[in-house]
GUKEVO-772332 format. One record per residue: residue number from 1; x, y, z of N, C-alpha, C, O in turn; residue in three letters; chain. Coordinates in steps of 0.1 Angstrom, whole numbers, plus 5000, padded with zeros to 4 digits. Layout:
N
num=NUM	nx=X	ny=Y	nz=Z	cax=X	cay=Y	caz=Z	cx=X	cy=Y	cz=Z	ox=X	oy=Y	oz=Z	residu=ALA	chaine=A
...
//
This chain:
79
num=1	nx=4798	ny=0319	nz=7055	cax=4806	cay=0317	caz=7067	cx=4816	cy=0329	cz=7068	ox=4824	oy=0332	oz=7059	residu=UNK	chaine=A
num=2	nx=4814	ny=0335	nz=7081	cax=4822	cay=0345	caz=7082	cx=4838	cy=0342	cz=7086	ox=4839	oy=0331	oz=7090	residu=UNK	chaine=A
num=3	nx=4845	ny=0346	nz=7086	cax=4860	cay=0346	caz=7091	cx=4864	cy=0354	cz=7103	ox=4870	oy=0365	oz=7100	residu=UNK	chaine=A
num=4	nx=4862	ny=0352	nz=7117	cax=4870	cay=0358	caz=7125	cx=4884	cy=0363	cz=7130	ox=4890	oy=0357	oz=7139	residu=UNK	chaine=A
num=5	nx=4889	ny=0374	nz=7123	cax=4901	cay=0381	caz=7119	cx=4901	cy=0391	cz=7130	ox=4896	oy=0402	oz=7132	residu=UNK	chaine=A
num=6	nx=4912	ny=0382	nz=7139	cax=4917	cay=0392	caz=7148	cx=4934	cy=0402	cz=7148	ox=4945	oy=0398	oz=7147	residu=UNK	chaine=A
num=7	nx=4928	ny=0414	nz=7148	cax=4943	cay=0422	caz=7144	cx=4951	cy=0423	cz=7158	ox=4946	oy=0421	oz=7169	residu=UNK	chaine=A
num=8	nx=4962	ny=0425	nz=7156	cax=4971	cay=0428	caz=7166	cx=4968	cy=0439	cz=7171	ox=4967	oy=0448	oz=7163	residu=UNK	chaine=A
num=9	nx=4966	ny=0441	nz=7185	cax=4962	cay=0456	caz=7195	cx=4975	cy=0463	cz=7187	ox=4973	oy=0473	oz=7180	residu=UNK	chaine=A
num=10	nx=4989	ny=0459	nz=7189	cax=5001	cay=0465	caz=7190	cx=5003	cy=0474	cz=7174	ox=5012	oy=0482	oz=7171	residu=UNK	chaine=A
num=11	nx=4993	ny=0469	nz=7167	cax=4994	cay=0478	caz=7151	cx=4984	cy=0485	cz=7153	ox=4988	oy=0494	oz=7146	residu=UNK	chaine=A
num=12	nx=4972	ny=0488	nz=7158	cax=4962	cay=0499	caz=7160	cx=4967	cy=0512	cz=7163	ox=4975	oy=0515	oz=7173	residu=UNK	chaine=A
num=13	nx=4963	ny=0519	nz=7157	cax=4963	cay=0536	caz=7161	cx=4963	cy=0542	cz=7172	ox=4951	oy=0543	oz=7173	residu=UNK	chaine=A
num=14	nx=4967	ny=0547	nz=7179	cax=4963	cay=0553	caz=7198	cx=4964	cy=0567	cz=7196	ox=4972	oy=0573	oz=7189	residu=UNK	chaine=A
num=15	nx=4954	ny=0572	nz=7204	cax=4955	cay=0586	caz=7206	cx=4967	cy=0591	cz=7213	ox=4973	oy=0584	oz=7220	residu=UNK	chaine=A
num=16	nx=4971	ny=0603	nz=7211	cax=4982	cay=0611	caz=7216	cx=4981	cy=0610	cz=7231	ox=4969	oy=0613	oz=7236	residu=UNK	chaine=A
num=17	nx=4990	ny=0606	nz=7241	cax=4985	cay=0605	caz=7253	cx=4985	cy=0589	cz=7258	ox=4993	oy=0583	oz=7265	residu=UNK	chaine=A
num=18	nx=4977	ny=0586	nz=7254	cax=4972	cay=0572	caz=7254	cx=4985	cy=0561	cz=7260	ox=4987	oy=0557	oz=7271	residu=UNK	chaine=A
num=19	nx=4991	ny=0559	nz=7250	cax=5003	cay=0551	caz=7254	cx=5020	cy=0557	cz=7261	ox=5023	oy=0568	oz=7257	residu=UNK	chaine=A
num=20	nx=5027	ny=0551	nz=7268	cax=5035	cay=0556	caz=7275	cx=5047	cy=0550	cz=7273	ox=5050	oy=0538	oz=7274	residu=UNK	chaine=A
num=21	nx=5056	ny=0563	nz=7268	cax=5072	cay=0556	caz=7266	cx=5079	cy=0551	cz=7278	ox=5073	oy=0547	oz=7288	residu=UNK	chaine=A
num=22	nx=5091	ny=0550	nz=7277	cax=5101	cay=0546	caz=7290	cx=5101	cy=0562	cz=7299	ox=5101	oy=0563	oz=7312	residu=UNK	chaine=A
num=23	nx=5100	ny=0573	nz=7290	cax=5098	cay=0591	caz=7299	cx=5086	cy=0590	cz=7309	ox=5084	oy=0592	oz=7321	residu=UNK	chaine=A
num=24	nx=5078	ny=0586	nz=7298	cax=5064	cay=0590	caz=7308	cx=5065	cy=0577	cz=7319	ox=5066	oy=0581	oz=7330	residu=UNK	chaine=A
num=25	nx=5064	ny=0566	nz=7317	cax=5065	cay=0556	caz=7331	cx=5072	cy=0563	cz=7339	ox=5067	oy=0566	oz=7350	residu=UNK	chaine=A
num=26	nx=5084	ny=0567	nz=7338	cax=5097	cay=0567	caz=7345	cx=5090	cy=0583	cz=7354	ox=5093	oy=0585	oz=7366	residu=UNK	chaine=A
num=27	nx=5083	ny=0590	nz=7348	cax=5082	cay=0602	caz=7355	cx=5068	cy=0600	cz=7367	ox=5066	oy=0606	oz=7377	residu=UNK	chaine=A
num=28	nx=5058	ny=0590	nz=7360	cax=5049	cay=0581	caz=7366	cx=5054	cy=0577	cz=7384	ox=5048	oy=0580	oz=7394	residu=UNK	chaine=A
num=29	nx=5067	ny=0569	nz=7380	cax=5070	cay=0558	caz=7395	cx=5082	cy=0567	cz=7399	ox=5088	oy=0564	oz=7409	residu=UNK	chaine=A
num=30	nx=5085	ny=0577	nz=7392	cax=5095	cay=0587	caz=7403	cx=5111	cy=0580	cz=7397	ox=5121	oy=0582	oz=7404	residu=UNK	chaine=A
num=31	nx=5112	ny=0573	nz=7387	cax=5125	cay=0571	caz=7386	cx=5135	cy=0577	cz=7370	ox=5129	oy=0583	oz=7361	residu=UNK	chaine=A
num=32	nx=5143	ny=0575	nz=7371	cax=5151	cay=0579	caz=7353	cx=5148	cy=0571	cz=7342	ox=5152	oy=0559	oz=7343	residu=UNK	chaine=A
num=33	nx=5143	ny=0573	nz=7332	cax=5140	cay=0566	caz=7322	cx=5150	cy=0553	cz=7322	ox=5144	oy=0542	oz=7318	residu=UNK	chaine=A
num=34	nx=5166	ny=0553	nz=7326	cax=5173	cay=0543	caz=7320	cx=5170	cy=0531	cz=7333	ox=5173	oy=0519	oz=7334	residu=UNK	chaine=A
num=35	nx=5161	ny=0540	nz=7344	cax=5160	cay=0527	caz=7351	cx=5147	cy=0519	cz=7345	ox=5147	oy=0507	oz=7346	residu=UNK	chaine=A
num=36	nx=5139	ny=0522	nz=7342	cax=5127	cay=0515	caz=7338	cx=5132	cy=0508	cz=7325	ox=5126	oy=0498	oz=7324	residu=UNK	chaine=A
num=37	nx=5140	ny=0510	nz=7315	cax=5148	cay=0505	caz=7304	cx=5155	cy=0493	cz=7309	ox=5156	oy=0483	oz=7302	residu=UNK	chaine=A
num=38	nx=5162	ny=0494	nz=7324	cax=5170	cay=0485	caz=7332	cx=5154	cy=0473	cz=7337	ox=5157	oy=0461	oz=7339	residu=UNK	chaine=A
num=39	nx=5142	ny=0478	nz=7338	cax=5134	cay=0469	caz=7348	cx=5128	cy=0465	cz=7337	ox=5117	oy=0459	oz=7340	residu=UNK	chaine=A
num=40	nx=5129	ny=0466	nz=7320	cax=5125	cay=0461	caz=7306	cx=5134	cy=0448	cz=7309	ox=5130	oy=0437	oz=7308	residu=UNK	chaine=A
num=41	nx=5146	ny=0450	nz=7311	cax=5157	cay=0440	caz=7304	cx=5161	cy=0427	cz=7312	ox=5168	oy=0417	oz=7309	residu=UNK	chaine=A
num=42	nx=5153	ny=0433	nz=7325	cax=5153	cay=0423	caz=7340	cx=5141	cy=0413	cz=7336	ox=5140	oy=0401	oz=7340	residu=UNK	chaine=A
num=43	nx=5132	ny=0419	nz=7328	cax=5118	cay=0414	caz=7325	cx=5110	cy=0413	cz=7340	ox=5104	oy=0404	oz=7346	residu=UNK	chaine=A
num=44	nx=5115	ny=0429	nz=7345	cax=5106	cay=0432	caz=7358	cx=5093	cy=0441	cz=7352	ox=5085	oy=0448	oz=7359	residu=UNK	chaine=A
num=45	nx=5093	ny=0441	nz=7338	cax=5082	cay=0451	caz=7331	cx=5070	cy=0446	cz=7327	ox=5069	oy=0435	oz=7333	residu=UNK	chaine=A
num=46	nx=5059	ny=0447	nz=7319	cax=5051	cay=0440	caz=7310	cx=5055	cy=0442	cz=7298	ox=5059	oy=0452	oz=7294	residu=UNK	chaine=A
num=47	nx=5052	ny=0431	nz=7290	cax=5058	cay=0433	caz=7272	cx=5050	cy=0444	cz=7273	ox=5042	oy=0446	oz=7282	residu=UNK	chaine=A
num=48	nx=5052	ny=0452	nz=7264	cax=5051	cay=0469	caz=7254	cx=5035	cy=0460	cz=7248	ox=5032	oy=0449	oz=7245	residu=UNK	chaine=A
num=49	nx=5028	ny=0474	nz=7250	cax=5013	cay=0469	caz=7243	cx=5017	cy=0471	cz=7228	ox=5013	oy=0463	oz=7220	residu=UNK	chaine=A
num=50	nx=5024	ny=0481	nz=7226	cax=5028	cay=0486	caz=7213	cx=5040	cy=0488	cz=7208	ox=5046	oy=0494	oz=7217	residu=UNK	chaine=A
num=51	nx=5048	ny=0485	nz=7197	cax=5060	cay=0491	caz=7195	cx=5058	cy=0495	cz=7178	ox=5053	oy=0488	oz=7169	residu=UNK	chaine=A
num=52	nx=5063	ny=0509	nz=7179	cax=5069	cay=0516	caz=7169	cx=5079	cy=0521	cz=7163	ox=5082	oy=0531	oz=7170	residu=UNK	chaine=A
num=53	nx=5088	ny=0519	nz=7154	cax=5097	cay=0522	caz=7150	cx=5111	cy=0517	cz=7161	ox=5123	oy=0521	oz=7161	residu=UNK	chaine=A
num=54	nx=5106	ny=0507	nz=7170	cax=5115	cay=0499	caz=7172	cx=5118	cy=0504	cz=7186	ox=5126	oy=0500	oz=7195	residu=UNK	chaine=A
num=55	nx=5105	ny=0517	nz=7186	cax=5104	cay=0516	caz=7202	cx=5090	cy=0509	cz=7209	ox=5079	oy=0507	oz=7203	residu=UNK	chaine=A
num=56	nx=5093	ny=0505	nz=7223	cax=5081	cay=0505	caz=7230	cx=5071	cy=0512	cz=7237	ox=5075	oy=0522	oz=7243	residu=UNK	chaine=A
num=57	nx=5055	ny=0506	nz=7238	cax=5047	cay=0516	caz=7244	cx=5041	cy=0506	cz=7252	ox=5039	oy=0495	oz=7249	residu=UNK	chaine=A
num=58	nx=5036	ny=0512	nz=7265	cax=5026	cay=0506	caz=7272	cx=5014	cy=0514	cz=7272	ox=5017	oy=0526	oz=7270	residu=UNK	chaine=A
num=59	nx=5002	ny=0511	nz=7273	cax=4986	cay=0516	caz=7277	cx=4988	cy=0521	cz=7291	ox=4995	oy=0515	oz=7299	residu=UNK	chaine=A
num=60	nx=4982	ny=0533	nz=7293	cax=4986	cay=0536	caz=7309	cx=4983	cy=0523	cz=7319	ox=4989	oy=0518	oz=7328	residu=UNK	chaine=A
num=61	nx=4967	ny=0518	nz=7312	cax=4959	cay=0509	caz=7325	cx=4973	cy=0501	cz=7327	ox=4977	oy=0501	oz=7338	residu=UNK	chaine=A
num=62	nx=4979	ny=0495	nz=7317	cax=4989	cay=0483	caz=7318	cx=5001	cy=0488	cz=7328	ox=5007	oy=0481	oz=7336	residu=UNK	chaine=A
num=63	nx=5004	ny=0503	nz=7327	cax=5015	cay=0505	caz=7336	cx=5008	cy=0508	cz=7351	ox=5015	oy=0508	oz=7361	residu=UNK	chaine=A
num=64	nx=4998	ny=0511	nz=7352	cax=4991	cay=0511	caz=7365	cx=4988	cy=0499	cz=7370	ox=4992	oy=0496	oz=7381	residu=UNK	chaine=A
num=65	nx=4983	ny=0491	nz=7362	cax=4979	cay=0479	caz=7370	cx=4992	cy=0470	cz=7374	ox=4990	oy=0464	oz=7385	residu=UNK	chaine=A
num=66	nx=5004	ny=0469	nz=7367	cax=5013	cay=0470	caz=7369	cx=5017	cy=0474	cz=7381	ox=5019	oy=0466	oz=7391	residu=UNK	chaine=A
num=67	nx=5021	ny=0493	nz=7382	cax=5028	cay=0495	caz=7392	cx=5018	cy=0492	cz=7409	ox=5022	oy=0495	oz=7420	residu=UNK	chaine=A
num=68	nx=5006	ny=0486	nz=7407	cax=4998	cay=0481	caz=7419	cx=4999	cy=0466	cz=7423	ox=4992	oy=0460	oz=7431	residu=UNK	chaine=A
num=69	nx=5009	ny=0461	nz=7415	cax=5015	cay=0445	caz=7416	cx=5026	cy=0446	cz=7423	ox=5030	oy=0437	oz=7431	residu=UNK	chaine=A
num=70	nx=5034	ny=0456	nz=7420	cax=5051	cay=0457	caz=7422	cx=5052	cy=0451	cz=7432	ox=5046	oy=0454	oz=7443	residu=UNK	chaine=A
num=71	nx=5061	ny=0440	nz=7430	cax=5066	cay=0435	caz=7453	cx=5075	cy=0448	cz=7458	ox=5081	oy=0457	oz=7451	residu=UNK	chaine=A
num=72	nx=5075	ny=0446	nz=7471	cax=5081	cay=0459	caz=7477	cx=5073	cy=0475	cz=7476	ox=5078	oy=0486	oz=7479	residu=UNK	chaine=A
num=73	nx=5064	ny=0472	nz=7472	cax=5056	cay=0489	caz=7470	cx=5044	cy=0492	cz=7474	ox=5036	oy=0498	oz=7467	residu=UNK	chaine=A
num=74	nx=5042	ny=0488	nz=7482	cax=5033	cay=0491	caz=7494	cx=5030	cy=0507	cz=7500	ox=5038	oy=0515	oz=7504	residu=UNK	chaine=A
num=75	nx=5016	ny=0511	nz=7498	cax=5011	cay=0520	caz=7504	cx=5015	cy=0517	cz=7517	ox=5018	oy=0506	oz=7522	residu=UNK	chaine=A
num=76	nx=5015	ny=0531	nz=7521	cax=5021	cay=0535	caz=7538	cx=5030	cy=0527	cz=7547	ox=5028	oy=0515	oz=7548	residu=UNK	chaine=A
num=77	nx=5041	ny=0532	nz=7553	cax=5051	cay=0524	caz=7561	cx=5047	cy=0522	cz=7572	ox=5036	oy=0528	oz=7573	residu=UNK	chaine=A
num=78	nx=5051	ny=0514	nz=7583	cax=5048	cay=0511	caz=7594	cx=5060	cy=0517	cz=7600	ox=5071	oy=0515	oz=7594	residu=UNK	chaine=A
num=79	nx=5060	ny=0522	nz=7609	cax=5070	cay=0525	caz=7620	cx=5070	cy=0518	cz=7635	ox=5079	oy=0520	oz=7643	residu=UNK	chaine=A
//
């Protein structure tokens, strides 16, 4: 009988690149890192796929798919 042992994504290894701090989102959606820190604590963010040393990371897909949910952020204006 086998045992199905699932590990936590959030302790796995990621390539360089791969996951994105509060810098890289923040330079991603055009804003300052302390605002995307501010849209963590509003819990306007998704939990961190990963955290290290007490910081967090997201997977790009997670901050993309993300920033194509946002309310208010709509491709092209109407005039």
């Amino acid at each position: 009988m086998s045992e199905d042992v699932r590990r936590d994504p959030r302790e796995e290894p990621w390539e360089p690149g791969e996951l994105w701090s509060y810098k890289e989102i923040a330079a991603h959606i055009g804003v300052q890192p302390a605002t995307v820190r501010s849209y963590r604590k509003l819990g306007h963010l998704p939990p961190p796929d990963a955290v290290r040393d007490g910081r967090p990371y997201w997977r790009q897909e997670t901050v993309r798919r993300w920033v194509a949910n946002r309310p208010g952020r709509r491709r092209g204006r109407r005039t």
